[in-house]
PDB file as gemmi writes it, atoms N, CA and C in Angstrom:
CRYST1    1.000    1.000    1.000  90.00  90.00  90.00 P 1                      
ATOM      1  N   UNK A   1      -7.569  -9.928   2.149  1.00  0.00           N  
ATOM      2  CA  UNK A   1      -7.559  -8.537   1.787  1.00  0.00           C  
ATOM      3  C   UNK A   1      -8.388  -8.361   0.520  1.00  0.00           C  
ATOM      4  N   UNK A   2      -9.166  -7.059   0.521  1.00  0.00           N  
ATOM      5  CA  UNK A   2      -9.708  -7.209  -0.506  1.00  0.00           C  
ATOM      6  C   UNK A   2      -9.516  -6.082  -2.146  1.00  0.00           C  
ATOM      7  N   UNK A   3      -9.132  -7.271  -2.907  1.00  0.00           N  
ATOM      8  CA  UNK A   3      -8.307  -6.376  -4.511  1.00  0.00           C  
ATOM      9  C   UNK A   3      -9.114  -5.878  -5.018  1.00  0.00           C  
ATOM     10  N   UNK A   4      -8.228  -4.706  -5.755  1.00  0.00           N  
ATOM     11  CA  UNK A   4      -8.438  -3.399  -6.382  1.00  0.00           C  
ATOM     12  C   UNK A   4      -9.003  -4.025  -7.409  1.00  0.00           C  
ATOM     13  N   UNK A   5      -9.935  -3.696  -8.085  1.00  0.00           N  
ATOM     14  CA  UNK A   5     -10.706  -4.038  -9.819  1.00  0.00           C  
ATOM     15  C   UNK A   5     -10.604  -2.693 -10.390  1.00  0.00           C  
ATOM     16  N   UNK A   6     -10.317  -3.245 -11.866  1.00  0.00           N  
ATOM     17  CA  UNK A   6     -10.142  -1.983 -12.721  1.00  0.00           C  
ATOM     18  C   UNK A   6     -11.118  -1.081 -12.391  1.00  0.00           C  
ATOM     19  N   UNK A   7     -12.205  -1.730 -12.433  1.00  0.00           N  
ATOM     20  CA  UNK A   7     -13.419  -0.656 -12.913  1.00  0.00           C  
ATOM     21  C   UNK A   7     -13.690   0.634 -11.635  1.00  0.00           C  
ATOM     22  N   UNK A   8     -12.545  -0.095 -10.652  1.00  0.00           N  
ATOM     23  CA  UNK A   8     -12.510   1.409  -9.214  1.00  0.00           C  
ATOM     24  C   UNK A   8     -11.624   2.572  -9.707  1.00  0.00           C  
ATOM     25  N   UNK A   9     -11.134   1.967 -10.686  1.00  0.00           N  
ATOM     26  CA  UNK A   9     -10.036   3.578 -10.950  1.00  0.00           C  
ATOM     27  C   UNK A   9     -10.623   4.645 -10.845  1.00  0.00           C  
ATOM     28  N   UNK A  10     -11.970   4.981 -11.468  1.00  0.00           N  
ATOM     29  CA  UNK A  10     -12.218   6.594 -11.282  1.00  0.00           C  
ATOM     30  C   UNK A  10     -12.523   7.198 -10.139  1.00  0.00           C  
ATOM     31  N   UNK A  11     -13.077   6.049  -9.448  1.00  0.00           N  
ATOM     32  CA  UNK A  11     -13.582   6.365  -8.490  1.00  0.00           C  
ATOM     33  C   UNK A  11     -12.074   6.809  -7.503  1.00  0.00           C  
ATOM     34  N   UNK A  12     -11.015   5.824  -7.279  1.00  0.00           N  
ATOM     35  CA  UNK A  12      -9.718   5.970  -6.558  1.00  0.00           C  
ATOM     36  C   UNK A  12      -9.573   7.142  -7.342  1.00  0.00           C  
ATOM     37  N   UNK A  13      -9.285   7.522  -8.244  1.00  0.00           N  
ATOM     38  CA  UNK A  13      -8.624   9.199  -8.579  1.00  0.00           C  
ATOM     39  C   UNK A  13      -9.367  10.158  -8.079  1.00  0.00           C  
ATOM     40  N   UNK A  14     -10.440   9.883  -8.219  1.00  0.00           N  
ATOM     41  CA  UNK A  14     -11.314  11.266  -7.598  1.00  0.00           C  
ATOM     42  C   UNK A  14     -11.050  11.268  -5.967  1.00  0.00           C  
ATOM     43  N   UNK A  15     -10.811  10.413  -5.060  1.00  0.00           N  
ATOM     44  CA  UNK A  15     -10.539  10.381  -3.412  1.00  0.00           C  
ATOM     45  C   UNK A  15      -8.516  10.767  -3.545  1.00  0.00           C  
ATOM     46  N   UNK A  16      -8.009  10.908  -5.129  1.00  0.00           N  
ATOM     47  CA  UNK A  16      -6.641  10.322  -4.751  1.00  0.00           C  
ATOM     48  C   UNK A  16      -6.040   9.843  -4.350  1.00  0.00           C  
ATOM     49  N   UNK A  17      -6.522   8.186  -4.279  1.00  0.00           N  
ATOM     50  CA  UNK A  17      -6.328   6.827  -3.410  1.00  0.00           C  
ATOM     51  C   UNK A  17      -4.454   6.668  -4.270  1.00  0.00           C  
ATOM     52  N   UNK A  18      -4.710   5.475  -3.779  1.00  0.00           N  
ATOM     53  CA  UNK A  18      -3.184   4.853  -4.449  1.00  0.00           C  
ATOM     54  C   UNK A  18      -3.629   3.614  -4.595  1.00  0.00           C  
ATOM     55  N   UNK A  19      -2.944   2.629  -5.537  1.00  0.00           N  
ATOM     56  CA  UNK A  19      -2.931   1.195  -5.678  1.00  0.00           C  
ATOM     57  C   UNK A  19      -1.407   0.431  -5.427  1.00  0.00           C  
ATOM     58  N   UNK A  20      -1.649  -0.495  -4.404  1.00  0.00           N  
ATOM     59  CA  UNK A  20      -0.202  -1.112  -3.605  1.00  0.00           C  
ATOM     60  C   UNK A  20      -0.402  -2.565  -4.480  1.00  0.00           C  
ATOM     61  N   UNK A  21       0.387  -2.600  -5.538  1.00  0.00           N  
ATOM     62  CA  UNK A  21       0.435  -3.565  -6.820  1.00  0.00           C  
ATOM     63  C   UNK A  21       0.974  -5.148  -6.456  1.00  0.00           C  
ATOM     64  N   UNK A  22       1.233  -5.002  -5.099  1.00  0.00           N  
ATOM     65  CA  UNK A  22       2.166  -6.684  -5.136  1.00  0.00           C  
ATOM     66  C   UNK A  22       1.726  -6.544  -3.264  1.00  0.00           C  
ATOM     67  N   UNK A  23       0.854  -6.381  -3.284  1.00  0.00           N  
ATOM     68  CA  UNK A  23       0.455  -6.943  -1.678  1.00  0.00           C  
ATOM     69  C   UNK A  23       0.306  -8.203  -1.406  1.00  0.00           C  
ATOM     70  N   UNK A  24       1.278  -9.554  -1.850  1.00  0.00           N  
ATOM     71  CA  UNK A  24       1.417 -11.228  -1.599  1.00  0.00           C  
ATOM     72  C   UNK A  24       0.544 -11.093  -3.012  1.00  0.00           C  
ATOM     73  N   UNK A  25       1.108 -10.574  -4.659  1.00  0.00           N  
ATOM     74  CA  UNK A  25       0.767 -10.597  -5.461  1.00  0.00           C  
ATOM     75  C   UNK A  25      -1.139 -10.365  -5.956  1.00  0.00           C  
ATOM     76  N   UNK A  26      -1.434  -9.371  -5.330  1.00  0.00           N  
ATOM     77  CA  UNK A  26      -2.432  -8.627  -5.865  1.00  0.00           C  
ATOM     78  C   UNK A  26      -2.354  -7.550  -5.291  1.00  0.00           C  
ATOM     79  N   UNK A  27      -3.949  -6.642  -6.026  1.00  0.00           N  
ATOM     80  CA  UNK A  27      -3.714  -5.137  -6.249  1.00  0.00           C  
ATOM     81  C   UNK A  27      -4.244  -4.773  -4.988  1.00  0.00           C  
ATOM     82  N   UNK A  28      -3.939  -3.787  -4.125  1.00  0.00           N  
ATOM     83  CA  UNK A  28      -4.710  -3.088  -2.798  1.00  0.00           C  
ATOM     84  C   UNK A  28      -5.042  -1.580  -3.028  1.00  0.00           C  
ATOM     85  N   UNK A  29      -5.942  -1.139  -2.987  1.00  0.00           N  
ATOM     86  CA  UNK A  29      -6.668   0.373  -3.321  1.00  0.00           C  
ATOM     87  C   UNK A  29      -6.278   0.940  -1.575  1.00  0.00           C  
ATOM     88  N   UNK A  30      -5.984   2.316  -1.724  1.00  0.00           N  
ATOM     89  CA  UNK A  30      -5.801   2.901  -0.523  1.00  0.00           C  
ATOM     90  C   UNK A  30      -6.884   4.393  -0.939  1.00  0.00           C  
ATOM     91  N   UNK A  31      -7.727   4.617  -0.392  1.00  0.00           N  
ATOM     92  CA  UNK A  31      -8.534   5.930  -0.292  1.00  0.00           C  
ATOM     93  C   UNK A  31     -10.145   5.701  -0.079  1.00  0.00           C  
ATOM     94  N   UNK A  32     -10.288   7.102   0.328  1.00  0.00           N  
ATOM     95  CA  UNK A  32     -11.370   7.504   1.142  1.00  0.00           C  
ATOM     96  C   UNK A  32     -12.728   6.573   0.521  1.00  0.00           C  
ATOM     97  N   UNK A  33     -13.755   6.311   1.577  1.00  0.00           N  
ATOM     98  CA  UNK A  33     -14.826   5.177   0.272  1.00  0.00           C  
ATOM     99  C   UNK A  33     -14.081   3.741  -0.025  1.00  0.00           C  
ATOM    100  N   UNK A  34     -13.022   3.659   0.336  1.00  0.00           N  
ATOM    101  CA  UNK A  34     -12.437   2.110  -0.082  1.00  0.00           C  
ATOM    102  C   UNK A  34     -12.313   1.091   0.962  1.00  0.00           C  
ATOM    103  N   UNK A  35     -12.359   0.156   0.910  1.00  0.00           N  
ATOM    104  CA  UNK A  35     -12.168  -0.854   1.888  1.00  0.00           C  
ATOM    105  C   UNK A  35     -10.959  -0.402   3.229  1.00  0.00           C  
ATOM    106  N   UNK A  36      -9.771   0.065   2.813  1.00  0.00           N  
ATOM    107  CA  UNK A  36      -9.094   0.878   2.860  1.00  0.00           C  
ATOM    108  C   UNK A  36      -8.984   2.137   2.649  1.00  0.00           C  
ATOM    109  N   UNK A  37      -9.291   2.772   3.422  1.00  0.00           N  
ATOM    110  CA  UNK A  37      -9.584   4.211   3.573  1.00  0.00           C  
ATOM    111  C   UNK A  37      -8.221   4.743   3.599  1.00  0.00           C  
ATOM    112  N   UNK A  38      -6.954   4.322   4.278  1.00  0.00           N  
ATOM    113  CA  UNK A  38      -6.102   5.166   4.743  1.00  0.00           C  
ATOM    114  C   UNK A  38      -5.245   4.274   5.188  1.00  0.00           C  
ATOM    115  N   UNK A  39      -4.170   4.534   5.455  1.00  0.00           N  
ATOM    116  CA  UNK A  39      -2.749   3.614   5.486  1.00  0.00           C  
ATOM    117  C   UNK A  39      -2.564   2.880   7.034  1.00  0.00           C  
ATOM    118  N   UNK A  40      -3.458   3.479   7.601  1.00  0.00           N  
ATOM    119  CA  UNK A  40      -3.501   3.109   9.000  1.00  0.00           C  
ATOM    120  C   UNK A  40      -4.746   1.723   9.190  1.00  0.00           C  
ATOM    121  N   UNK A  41      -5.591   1.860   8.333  1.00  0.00           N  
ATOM    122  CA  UNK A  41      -6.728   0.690   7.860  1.00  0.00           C  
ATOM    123  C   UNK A  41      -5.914  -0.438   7.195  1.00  0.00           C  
ATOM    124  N   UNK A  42      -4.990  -0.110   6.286  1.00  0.00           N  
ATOM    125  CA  UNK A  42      -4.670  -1.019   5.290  1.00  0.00           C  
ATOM    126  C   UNK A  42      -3.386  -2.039   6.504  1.00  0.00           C  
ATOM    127  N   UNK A  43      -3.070  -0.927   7.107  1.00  0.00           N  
ATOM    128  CA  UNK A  43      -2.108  -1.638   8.022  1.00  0.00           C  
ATOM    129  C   UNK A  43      -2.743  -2.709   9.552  1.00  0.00           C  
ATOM    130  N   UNK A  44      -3.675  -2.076   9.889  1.00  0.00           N  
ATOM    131  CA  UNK A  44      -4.101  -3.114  11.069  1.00  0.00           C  
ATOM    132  C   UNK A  44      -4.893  -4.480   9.962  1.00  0.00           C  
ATOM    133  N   UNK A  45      -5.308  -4.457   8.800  1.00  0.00           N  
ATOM    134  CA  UNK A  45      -5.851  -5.774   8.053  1.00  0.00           C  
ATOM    135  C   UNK A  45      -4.643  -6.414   7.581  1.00  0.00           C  
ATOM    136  N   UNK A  46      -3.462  -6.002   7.009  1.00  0.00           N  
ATOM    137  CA  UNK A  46      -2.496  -6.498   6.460  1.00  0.00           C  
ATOM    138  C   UNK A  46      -1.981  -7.483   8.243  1.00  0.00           C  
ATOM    139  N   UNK A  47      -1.636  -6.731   9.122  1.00  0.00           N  
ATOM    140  CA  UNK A  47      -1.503  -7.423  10.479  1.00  0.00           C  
ATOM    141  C   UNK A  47      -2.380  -8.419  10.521  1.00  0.00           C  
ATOM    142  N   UNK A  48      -3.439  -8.560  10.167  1.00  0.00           N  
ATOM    143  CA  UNK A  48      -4.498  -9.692  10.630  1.00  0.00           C  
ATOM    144  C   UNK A  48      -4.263 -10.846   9.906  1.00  0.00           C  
ATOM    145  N   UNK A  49      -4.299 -10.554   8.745  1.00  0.00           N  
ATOM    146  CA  UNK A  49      -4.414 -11.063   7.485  1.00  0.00           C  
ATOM    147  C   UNK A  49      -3.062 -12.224   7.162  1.00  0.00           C  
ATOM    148  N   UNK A  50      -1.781 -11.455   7.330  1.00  0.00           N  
ATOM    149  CA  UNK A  50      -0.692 -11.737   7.203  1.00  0.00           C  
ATOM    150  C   UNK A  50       0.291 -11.646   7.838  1.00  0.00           C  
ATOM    151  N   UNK A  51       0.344 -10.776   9.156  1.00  0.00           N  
ATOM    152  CA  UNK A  51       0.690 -10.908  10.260  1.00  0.00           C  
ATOM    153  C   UNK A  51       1.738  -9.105  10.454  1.00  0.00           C  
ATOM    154  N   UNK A  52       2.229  -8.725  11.472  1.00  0.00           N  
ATOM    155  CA  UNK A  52       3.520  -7.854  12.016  1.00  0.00           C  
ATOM    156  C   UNK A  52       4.487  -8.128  11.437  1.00  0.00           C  
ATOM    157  N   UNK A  53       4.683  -9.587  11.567  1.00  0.00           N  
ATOM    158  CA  UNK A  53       6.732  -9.522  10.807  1.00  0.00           C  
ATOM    159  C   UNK A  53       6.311  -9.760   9.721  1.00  0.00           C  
ATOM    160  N   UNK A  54       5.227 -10.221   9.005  1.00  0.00           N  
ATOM    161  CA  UNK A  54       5.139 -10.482   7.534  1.00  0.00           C  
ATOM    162  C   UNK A  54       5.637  -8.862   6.986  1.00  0.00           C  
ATOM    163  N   UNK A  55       4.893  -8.129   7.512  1.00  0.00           N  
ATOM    164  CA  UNK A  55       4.538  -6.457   7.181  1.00  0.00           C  
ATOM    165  C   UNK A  55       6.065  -6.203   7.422  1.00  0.00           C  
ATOM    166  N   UNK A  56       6.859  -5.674   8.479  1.00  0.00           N  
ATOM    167  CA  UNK A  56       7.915  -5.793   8.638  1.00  0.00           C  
ATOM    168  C   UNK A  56       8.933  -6.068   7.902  1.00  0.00           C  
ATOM    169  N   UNK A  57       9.086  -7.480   7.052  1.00  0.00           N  
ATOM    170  CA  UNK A  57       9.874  -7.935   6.433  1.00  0.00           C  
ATOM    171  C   UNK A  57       9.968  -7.463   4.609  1.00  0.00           C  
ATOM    172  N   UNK A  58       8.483  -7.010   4.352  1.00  0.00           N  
ATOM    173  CA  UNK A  58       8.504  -6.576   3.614  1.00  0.00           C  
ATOM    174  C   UNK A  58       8.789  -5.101   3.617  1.00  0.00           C  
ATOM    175  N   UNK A  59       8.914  -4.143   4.512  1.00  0.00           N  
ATOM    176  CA  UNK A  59       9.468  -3.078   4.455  1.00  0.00           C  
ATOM    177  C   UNK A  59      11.231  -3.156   4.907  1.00  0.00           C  
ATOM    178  N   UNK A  60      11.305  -4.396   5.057  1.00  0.00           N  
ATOM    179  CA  UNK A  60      13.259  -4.409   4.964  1.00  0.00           C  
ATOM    180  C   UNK A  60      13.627  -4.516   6.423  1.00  0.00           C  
ATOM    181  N   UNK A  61      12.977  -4.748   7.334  1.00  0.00           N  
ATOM    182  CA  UNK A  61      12.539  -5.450   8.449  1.00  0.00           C  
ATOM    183  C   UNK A  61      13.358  -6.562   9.025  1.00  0.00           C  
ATOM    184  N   UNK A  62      14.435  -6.824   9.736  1.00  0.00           N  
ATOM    185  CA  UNK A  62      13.969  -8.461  10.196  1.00  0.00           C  
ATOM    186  C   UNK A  62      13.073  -9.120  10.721  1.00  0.00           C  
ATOM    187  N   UNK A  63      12.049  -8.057  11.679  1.00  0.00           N  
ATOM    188  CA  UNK A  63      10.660  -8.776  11.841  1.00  0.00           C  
ATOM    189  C   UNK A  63       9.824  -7.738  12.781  1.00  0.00           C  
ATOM    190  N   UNK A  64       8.639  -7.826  13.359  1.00  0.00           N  
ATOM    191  CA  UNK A  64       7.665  -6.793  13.957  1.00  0.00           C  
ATOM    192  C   UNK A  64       8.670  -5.758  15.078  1.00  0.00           C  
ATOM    193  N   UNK A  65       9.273  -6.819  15.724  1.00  0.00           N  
ATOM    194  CA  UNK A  65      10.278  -6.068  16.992  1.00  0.00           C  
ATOM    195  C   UNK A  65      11.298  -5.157  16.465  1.00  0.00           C  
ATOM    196  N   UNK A  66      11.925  -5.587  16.074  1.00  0.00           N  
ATOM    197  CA  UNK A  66      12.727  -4.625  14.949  1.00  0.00           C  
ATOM    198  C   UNK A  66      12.330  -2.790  14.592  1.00  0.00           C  
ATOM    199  N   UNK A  67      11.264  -3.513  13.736  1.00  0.00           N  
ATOM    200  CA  UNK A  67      10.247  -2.510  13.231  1.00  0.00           C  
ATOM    201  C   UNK A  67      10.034  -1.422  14.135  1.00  0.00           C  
ATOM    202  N   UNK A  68       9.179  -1.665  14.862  1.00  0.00           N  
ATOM    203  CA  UNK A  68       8.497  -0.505  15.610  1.00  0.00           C  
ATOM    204  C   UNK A  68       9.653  -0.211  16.724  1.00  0.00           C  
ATOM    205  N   UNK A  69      10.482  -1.225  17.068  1.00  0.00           N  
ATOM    206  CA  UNK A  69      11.668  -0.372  17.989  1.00  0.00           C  
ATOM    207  C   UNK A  69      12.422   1.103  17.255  1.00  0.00           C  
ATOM    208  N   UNK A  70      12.483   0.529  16.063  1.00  0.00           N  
ATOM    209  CA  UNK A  70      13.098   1.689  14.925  1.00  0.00           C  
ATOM    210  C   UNK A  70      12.260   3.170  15.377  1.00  0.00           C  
ATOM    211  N   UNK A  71      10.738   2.518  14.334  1.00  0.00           N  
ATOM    212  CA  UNK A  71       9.661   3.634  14.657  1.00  0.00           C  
ATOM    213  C   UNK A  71       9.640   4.424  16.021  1.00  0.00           C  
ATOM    214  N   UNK A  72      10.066   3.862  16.776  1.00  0.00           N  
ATOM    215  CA  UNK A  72       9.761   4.764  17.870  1.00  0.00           C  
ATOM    216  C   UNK A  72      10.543   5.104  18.579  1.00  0.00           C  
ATOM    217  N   UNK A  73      11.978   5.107  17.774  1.00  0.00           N  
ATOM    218  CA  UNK A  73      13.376   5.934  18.593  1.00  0.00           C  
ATOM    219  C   UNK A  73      13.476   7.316  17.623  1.00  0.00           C  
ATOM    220  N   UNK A  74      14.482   8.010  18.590  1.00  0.00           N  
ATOM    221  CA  UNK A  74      14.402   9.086  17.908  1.00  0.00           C  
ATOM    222  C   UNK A  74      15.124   9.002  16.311  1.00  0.00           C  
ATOM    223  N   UNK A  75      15.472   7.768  15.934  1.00  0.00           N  
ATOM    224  CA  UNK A  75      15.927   8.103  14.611  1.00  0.00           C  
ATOM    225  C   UNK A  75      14.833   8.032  13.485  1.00  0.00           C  
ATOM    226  N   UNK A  76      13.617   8.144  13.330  1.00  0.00           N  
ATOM    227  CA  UNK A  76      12.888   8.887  12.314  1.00  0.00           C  
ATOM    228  C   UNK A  76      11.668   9.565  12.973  1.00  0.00           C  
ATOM    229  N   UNK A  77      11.310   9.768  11.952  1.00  0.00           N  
ATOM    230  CA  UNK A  77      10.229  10.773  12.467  1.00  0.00           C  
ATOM    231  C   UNK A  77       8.836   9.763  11.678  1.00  0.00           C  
ATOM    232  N   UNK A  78       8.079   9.087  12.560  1.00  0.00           N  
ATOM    233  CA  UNK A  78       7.274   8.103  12.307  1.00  0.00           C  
ATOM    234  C   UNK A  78       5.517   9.062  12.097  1.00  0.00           C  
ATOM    235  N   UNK A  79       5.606   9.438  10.486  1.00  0.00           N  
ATOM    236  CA  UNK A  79       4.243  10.237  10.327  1.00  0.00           C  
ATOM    237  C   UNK A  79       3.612   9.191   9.237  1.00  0.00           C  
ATOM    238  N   UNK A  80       2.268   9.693   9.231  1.00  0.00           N  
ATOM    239  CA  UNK A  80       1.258   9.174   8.221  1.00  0.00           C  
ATOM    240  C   UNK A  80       2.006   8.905   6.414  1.00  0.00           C  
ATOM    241  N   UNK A  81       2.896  10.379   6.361  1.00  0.00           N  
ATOM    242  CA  UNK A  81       3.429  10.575   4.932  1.00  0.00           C  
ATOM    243  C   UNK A  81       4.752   9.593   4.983  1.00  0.00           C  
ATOM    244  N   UNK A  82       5.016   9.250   5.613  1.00  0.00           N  
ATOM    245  CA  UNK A  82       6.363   8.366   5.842  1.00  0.00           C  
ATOM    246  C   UNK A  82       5.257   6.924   5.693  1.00  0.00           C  
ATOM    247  N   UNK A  83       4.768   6.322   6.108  1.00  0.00           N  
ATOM    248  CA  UNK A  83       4.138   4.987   6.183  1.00  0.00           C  
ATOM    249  C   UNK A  83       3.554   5.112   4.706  1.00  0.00           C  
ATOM    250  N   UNK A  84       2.976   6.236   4.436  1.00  0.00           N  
ATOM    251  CA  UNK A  84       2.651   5.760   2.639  1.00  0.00           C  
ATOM    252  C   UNK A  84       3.592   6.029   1.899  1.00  0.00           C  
ATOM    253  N   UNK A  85       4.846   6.406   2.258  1.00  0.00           N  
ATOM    254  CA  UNK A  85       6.195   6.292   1.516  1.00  0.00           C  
ATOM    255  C   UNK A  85       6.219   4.874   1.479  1.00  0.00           C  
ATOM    256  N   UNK A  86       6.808   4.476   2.453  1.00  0.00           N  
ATOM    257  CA  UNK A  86       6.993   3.208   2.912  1.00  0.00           C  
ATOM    258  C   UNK A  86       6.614   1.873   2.204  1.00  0.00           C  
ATOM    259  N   UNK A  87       5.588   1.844   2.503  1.00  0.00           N  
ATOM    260  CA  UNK A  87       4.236   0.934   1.624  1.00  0.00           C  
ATOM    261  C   UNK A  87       4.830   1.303   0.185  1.00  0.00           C  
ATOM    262  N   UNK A  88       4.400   2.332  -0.118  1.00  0.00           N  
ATOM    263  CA  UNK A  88       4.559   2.842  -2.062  1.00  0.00           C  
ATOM    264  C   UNK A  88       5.668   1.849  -2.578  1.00  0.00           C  
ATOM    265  N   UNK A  89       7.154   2.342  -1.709  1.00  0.00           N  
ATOM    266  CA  UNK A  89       8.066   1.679  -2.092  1.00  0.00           C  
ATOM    267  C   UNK A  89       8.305   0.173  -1.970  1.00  0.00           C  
ATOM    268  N   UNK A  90       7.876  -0.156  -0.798  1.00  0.00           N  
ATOM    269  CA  UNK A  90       7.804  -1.702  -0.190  1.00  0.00           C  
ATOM    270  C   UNK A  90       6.719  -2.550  -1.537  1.00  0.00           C  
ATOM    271  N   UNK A  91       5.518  -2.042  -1.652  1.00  0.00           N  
ATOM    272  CA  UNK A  91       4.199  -3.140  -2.340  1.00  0.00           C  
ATOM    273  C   UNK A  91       3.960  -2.353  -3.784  1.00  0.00           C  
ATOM    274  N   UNK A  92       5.356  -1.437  -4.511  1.00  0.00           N  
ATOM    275  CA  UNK A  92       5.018  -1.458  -5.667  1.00  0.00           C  
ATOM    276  C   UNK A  92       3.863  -0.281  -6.439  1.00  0.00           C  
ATOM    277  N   UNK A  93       3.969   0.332  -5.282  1.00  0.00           N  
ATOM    278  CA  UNK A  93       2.570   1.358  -5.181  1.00  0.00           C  
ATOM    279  C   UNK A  93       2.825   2.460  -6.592  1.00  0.00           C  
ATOM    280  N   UNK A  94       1.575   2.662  -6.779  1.00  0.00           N  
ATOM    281  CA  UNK A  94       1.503   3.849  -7.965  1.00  0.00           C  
ATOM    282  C   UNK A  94      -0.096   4.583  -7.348  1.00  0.00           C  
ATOM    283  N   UNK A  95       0.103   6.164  -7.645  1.00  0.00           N  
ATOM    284  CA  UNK A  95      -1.108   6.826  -7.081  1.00  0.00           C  
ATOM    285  C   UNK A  95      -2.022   6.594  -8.550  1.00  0.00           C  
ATOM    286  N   UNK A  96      -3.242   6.648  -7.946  1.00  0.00           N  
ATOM    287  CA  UNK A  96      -4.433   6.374  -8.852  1.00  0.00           C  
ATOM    288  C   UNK A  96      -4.418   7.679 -10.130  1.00  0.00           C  
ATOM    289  N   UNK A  97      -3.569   8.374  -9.699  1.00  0.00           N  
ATOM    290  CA  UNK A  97      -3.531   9.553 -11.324  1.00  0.00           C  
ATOM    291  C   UNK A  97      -2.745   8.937 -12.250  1.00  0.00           C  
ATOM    292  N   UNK A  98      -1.962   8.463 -11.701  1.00  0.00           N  
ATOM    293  CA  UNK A  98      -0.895   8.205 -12.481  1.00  0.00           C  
ATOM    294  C   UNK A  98      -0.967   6.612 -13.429  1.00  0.00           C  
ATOM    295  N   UNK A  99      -2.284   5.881 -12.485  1.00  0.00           N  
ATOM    296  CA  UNK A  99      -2.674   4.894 -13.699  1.00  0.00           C  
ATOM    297  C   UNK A  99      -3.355   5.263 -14.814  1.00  0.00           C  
ATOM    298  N   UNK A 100      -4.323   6.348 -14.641  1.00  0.00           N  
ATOM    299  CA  UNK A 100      -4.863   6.936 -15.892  1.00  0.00           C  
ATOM    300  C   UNK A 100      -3.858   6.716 -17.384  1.00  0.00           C  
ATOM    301  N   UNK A 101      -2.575   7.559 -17.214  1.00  0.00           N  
ATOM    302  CA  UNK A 101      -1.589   7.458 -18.054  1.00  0.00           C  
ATOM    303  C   UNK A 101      -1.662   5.985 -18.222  1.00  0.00           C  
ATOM    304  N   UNK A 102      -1.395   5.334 -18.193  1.00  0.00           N  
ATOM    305  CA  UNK A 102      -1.099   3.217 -17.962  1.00  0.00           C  
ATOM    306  C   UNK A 102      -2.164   2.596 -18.740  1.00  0.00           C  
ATOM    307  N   UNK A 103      -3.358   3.203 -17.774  1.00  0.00           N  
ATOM    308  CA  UNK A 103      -4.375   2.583 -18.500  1.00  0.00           C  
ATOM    309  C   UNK A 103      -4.794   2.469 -20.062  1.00  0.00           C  
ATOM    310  N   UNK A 104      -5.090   1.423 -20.234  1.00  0.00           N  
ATOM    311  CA  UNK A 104      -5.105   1.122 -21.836  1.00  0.00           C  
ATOM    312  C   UNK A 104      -4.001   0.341 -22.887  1.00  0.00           C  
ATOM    313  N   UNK A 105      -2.793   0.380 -21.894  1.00  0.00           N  
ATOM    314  CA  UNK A 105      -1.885  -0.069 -22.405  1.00  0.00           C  
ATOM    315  C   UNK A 105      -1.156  -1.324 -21.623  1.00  0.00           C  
ATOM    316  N   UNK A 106      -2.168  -2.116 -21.205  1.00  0.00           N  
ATOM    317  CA  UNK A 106      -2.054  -3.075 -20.157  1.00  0.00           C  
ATOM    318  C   UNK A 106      -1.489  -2.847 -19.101  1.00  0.00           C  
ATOM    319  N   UNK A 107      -1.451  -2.154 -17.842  1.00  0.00           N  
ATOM    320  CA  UNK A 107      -0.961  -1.748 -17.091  1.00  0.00           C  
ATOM    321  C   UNK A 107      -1.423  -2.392 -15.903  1.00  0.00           C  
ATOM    322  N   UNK A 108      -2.748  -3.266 -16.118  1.00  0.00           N  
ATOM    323  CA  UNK A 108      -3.212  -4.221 -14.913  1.00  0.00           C  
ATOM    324  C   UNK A 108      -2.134  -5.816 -14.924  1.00  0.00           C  
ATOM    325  N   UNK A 109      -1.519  -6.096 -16.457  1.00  0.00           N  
ATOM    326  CA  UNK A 109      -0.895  -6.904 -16.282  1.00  0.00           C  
ATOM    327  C   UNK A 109       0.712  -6.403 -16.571  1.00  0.00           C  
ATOM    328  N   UNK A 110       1.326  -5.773 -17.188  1.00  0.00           N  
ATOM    329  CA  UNK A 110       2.756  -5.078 -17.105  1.00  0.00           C  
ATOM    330  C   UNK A 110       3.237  -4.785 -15.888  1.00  0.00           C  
ATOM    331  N   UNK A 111       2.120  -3.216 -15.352  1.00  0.00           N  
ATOM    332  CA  UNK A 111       3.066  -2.464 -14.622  1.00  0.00           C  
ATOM    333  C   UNK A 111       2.725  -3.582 -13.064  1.00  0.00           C  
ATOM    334  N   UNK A 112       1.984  -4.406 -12.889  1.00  0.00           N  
ATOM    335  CA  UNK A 112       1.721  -5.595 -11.809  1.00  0.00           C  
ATOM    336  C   UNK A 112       3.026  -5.920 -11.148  1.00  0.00           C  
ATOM    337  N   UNK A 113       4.148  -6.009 -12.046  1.00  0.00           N  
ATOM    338  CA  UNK A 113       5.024  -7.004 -12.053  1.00  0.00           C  
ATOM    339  C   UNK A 113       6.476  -6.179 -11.310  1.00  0.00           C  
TER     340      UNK A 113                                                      
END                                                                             
């Protein structure tokens, strides 16, 4: 997968990307222009990369089957804004405005953690 570098921040705020801070301990950029464009990109490479139940387990998962049996009963409502909930909460995520504030005050190695 390929990590977020400081020097993309302006660029991620201006698309209003997000950064997923602990993706198997590094940074992942989500927005338009990025390797990751969109949560649906970040998700078929994270599958490749690291697999379904890896992904799975980190959203609280016992593993891929699990998962998408959930997703696709009627007990949630499986949208785009729910999967970047998801992620945010699962890999630590902060939206790219909100590092502005951070930035400067070590926030590539603090808020990482």
């Amino acid at each position: 997968m390929e990590e977020f570098e400081d020097s993309q921040l302006r660029n991620l705020q201006e698309v209003e990307g997000i950064v997923l801070r602990d993706v198997h301990g590094e940074r992942v950029a989500i927005g338009k222009g990025f390797p990751y464009e969109n949560i649906f990109s970040f998700m078929v490479h994270y599958f490749n990369f690291y697999t379904v139940d890896d992904f799975a387990e980190k959203l609280g998962y016992k593993d891929g089957d699990e998962m998408f049996k959930y997703w696709f009963s009627q007990k949630t409502e499986l949208t785009e804004f729910n999967l970047v909930n998801w992620c945010m909460d699962s890999f630590k995520g902060i939206y790219a405005e909100d590092l502005a504030d951070l930035y400067g005050q070590g926030w590539n190695h603090v808020y990482l953690k």
